[in-house]
N, C-alpha and C positions, 0 to 999 in steps of 0.2 A: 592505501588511502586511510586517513584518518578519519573518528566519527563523525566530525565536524563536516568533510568533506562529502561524506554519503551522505550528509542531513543535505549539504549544498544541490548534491544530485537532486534529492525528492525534491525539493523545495523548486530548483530552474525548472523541473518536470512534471512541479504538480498539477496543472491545468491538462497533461495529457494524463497521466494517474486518474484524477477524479474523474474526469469524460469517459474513463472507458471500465471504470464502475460505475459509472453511470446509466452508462448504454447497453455495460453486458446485465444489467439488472432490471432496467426497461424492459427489454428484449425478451428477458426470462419471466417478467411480469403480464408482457403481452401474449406469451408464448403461453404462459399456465392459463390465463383470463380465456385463451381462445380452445384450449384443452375439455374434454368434454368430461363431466364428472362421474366420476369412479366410485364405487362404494360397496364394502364386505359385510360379508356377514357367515357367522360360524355356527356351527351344529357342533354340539359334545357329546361323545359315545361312549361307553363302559363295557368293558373285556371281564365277561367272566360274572355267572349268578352269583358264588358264593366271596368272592370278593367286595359285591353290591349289599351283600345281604348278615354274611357271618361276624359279629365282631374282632374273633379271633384267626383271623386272617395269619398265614405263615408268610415264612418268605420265600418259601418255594411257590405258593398257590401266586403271589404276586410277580415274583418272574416271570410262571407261566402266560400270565395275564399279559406282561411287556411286550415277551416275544411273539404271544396274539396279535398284539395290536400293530406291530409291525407288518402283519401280514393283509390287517386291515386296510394299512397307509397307502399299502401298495396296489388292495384291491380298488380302491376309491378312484384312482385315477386310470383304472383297466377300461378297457372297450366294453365288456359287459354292462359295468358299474354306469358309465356311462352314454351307452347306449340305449339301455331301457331308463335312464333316466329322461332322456329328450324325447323320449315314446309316448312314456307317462304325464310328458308336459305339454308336445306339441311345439317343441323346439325349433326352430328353421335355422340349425344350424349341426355340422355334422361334430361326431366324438371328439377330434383330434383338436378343430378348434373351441370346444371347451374345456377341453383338457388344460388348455394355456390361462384359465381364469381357476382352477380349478386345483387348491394346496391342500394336502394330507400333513400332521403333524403330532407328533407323541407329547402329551404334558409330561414333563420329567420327572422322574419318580413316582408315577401313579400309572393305573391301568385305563388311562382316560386318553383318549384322541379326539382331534378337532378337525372339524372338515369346513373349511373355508372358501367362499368364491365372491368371486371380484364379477360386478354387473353395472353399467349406468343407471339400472332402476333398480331402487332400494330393494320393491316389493320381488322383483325375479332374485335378487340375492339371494332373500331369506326363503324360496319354492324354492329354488335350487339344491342347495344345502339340506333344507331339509327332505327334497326326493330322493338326494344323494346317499343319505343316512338311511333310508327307509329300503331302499333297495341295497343297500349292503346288509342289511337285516333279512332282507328276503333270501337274498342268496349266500346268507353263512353256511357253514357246514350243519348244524343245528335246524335249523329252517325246518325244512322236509318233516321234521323227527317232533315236531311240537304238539299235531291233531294226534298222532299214537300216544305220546307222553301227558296229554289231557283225560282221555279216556282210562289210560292207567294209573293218572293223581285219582278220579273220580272213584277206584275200585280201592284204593288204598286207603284212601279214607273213610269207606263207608269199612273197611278193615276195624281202622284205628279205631271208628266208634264204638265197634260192636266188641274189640278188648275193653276197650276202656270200662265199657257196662260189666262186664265180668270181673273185671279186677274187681271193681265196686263192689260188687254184689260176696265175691268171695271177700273181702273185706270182712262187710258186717258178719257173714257165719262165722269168719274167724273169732271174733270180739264177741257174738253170744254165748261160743264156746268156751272161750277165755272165762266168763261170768260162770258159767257152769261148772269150769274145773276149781274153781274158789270156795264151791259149795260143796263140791263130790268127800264122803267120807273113806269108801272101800277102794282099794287098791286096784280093784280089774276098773270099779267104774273111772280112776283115772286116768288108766291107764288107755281106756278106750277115746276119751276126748282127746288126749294128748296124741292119740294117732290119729284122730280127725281133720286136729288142727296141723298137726304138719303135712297131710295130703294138702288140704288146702294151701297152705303156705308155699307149696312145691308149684301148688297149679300158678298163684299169683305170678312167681317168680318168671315162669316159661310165657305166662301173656306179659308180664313185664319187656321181658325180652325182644319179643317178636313186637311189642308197640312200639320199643326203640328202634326198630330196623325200618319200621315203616314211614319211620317219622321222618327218620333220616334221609331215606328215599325222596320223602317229598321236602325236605327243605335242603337237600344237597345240591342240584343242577350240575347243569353244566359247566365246566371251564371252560368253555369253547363261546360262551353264551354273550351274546353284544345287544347292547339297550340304549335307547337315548334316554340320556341323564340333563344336558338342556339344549331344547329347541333354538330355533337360529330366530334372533330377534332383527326387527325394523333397525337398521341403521339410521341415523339422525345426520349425520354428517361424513361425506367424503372422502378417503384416503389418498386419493389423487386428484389433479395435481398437488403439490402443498404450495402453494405459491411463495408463505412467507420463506423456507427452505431453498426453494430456487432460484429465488431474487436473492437472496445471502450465497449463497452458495455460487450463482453468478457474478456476483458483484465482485465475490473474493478472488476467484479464480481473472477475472478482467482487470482488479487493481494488481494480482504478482506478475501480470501479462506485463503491461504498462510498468512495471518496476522492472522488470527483469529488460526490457526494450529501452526502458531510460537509461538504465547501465550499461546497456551494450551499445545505444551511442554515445552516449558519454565519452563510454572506451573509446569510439572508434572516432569521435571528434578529437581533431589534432590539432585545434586553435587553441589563442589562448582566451582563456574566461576571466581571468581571476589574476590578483596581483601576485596568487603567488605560484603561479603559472610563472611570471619572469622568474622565480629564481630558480623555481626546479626546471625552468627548461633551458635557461639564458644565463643562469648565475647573475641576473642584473636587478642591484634593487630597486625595489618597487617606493617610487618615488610618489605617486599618487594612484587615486581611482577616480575618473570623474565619471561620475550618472549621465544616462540618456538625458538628453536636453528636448524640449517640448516645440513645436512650430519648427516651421518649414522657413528657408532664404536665411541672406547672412544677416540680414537686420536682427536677425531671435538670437544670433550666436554668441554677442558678446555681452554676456551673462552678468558677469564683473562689474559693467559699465553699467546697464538693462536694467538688473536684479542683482544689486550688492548681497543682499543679506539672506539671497539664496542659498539650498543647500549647494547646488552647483557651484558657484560663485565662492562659497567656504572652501570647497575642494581646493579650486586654486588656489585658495591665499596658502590653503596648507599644502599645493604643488608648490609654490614660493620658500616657504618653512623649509619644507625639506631640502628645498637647490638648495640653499644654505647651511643646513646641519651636515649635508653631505663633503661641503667645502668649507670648513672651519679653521683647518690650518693653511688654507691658501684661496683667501676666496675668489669666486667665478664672477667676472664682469661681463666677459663675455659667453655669451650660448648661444649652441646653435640646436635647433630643433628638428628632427626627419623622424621618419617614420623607414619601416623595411617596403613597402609597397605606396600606391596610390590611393587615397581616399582614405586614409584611416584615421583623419582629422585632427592633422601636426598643423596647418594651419591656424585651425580655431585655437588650437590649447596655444600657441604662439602667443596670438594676440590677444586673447587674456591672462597669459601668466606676465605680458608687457601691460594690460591693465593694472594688474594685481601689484606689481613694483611700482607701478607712479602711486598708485592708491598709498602704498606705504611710505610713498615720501621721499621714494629716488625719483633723479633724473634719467628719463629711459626712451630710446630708441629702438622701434619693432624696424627689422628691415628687411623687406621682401627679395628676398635671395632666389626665390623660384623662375629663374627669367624661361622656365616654359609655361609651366601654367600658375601664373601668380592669382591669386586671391585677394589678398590684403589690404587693394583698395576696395571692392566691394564687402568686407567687412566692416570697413570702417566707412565707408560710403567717399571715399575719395577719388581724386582725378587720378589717372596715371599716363596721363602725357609728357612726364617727365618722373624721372626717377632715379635707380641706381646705374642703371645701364649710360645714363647721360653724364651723369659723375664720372664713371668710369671711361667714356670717351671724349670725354670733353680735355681741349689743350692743356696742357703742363700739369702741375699740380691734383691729382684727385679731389676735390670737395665738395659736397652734399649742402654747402650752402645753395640758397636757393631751389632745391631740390626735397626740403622735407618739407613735411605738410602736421601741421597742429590739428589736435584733435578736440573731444569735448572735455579729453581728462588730460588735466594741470601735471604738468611733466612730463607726457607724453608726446612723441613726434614721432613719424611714421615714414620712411623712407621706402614707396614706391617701389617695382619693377623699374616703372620704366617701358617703351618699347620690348620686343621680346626680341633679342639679339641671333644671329643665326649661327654663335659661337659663345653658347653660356657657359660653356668648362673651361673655355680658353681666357675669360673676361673674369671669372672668380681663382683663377690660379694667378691671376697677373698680381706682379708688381704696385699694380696700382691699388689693387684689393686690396691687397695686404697694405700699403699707406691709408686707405680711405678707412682700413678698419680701426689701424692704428690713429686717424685724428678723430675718430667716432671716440674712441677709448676716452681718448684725453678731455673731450666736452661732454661726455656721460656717467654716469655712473654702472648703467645696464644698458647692453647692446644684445639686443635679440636675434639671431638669425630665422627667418624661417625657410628652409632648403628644399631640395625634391629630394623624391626618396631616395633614400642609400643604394637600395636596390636594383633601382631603373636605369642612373645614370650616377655616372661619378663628381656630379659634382658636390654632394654632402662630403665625400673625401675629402675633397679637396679642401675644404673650408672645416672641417673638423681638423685639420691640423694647427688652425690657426685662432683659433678659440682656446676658452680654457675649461670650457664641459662641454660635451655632445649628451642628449635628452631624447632617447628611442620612445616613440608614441607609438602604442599600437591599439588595433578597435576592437574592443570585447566580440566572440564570434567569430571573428571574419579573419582578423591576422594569423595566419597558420603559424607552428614552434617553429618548423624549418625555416621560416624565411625569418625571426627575427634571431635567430642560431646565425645564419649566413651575413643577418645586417653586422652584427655583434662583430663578428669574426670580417669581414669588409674595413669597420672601422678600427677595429682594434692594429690591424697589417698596418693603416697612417700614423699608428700611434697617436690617435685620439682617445681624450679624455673622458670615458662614458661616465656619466654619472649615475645614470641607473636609465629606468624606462613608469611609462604614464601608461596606463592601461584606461582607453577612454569608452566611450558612451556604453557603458557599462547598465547593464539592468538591472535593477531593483531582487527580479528575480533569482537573474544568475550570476548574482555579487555576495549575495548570503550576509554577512554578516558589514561587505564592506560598505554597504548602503547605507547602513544607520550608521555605521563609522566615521561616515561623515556630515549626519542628518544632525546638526545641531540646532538648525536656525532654517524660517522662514518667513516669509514675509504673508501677514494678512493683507486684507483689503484693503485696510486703511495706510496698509505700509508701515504699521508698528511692528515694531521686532516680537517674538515670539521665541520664546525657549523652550528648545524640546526635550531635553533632556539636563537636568542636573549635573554638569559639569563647568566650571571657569571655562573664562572666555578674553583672549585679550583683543583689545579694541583695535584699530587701524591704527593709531597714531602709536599703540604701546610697541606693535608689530613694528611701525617702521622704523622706531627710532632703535630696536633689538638689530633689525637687518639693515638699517644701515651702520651700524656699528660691528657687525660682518662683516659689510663693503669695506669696511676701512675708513667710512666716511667723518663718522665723528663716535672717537673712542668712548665718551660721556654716557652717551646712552646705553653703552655695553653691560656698565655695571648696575645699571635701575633697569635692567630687562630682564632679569635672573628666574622672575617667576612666569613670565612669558614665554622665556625658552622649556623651563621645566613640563609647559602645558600643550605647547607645540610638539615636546617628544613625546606625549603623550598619543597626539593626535595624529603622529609620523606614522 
């Protein structure tokens, strides 16, 4: 498939595409609306007093701290941790189901952990968390060990004061002495201060020492030692549902639903859609596209006649163009028109591509060849108590005098069924067919057939031998490839003249591009012509007098239609 063609896809299937982002978003939006709201709240812990407290922290003291807190993560969500939690609160509900609301998590690179829980009330998130942190503080290993270690900061310190006072104090004797030995003149008497002052000096050094051990004592701790560093705050807003997340997220997942089911009927549709559907399945070219036509009965059908300056109505005159560009070095007077099945609307397109030729200024005869289920008088709103079938039985001579009937449009006449004969393959093979077609030729310039399907019955055989193009119609949707593979191959075995095929009421949708391909002109209210697009345009009379000059009718006009054809291949 080309790109063109996957746009084709999205485009016939965009109506189910959006319905079902639509509905899987709806659905995800009613789903979260009805969702009861969620909301977290975290506690943060610190592993380790001197890691809290030391600036010169190693990288071992921090490891140790990590692989603390690892132990912490694990305790947090334990039966203990969590059992005298819901003690302490008065919880009515047991460990294992709050264990499920209830996340442990290391901040990376730091000796810091987080204790997280999910609650519908703000206010229990933030009791929660923080009972959770409070009792993993009770129950560290350190715990127990805090009321001994208080009473022994208290003896340590009253230690450190009562050095400190001595240091002091041996101090100043040092410094009175110092003053003394600056004055002393005999040798014993300095020699006596100068052993004063290094007793002294001796003594500082040993309470120096011991205030440093003490001190250390009290401001080393624990590594094992865990703190809350920040309380679990009020939550403000909800973590679940997110609705705007769901709704996107449903939506997306229901449009690649709907895309991925577009393409696989696509795939698995085996009709044809598109004109060029005839060539990749039928090798036959695509002689037109006509659009969905509007209104129901045959009165709405003849478009041509109804609504010239429709886009429909354009279609045909450019199904017209084309019969002719296809037959340039020999052209077709006669055609006959079928379809591979019933109902795919070779009728209608009949009697307006016999519109479309009188419009441009031939003389032309539509002639209802269907002698089982004819139409073509209630197209045209005519009698058919007389017809071809009378032509064809009637004594000697075949002639459709007095057997056609005049229409509203000048050039036009319209040859009837007729009664429905109980032998129509035998009455279109005759002798007579073939004279009555041949004296149509000679007082016409277009001779239309409109046949029954190729498929059904044989009589489109028969009568595609004796034309000079056969015109495959088939109806966007509904004509399967195989049966216009089988028409193709049907006519081709008589040695009929295909000249391509019509792919008819064709949607807007699933035509893609060949919709506005042919959207050049519509008619407003007032029935003033309207241009829709920027393109030439040639008028009916330029048309005619270009395609009767194909007919063979009058060579004159061949050469002043040069820029008419060039905008017609355009249009082809």
């Amino acid at each position: 498939m080309t790109l063109r063609q996957y746009f084709a896809v999205i485009w016939r299937w965009l109506w189910l595409i959006v319905l079902a982002g639509a509905v899987a978003g709806g659905a995800a939006y009613a789903s979260s609306q009805s969702m009861p709201r969620v909301y977290q709240s975290t506690t943060t812990l610190m592993v380790g007093q001197k890691v809290m407290r030391d600036p010169n922290v190693t990288a071992q003291d921090l490891y140790v701290s990590q692989q603390l807190a690892q132990t912490y993560i694990q305790m947090a969500t334990r039966q203990p941790i969590l059992q005298a939690t819901i003690e302490a609160l008065g919880l009515k509900e047991d460990w294992t189901s709050l264990r499920g609301r209830v996340n442990a998590s290391p901040v990376q690179g730091t000796a810091l952990l987080q204790v997280s829980v999910l609650d519908t009330s703000p206010e229990w998130a933030v009791a929660i968390a923080d009972e959770i942190a409070r009792q993993m503080i009770l129950q560290s290993p350190t715990a127990p060990e805090e009321a001994q270690r208080a009473k022994h900061r208290a003896f340590v310190e009253q230690q450190i004061a009562d050095l400190q006072a001595k240091i002091e104090a041996a101090q100043q004797q040092v410094a009175e002495l110092e003053k003394q030995l600056g004055g002393a003149f005999s040798a014993r008497q300095i020699q006596d201060l100068q052993g004063q002052i290094n007793v002294l000096q001796n003594q500082i050094n040993t309470w120096q020492a011991n205030y440093a051990q003490l001190l250390n004592f009290i401001e080393g701790g624990s590594p094992n030692y865990l703190a809350v560093i920040e309380p679990a705050q009020l939550p403000t807003e909800p973590v679940s549902p997110r609705t705007s997340m769901n709704v996107l997220l449903a939506a997306s997942i229901g449009v690649l639903l709907a895309l991925g089911a577009a393409f696989l009927l696509d795939y698995l549709d085996d009709t044809i859609k598109s004109p060029d559907d005839l060539v990749t399945t039928a090798g036959l070219t695509p002689l037109g596209a006509i659009t969905r036509m509007r209104g129901e009965g045959y009165e709405n059908k003849l478009v041509t006649m109804r609504h010239p300056r429709s886009s429909v109505a354009e279609a045909y005159r450019t199904l017209r163009t084309n019969i002719q560009f296809s037959t340039l070095d020999k052209p077709a007077r006669t055609l006959l028109v079928t379809s591979p099945s019933a109902l795919e609307g070779k009728s209608v397109t009949s009697a307006n591509l016999a519109v479309s030729m009188a419009q441009a200024g031939f003389k032309t005869v539509l002639v209802d060849a269907d002698l089982r289920r004819p139409v073509q008088h209630k197209i045209f709103g005519l009698s058919n108590q007389q017809g071809l079938t009378n032509a064809l039985l009637q004594p000697g001579e075949p002639s459709a005098d007095g057997h056609l009937q005049s229409t509203e449009i000048e050039n036009l006449r319209v040859l009837t069924s007729g009664p429905i004969p109980p032998n129509p393959s035998e009455l279109l093979g005759s002798a007579k067919m073939q004279a009555l077609l041949q004296r149509l030729k000679e007082e016409y310039e277009v001779v239309i057939f409109d046949s029954p399907p190729a498929l059904v019955v044989t009589d489109a055989s028969v009568l595609a031998t004796r034309v000079d193009g056969v015109v495959i119609v088939t109806d966007s949707g509904h004509t399967r490839r195989d049966t216009v593979v089988r028409a193709r191959e049907a006519l081709r075995k008589v040695g009929a003249n295909l000249l391509g095929g019509v792919v008819n009421r064709l949607s807007p949708r699933s035509g893609g591009y060949y919709y506005y391909y042919y959207y050049y002109y519509a008619a407003d209210g007032n029935g003033e012509q309207k241009r829709k697009r920027k393109k030439k345009h040639t008028n009916h009379s330029e048309q005619g007098g270009f395609l009767r000059g194909l007919f063979g009718r009058s060579q004159e006009h061949t050469g002043s239609s040069g820029e008419g054809r060039t905008e017609n291949v355009q249009h082809s």
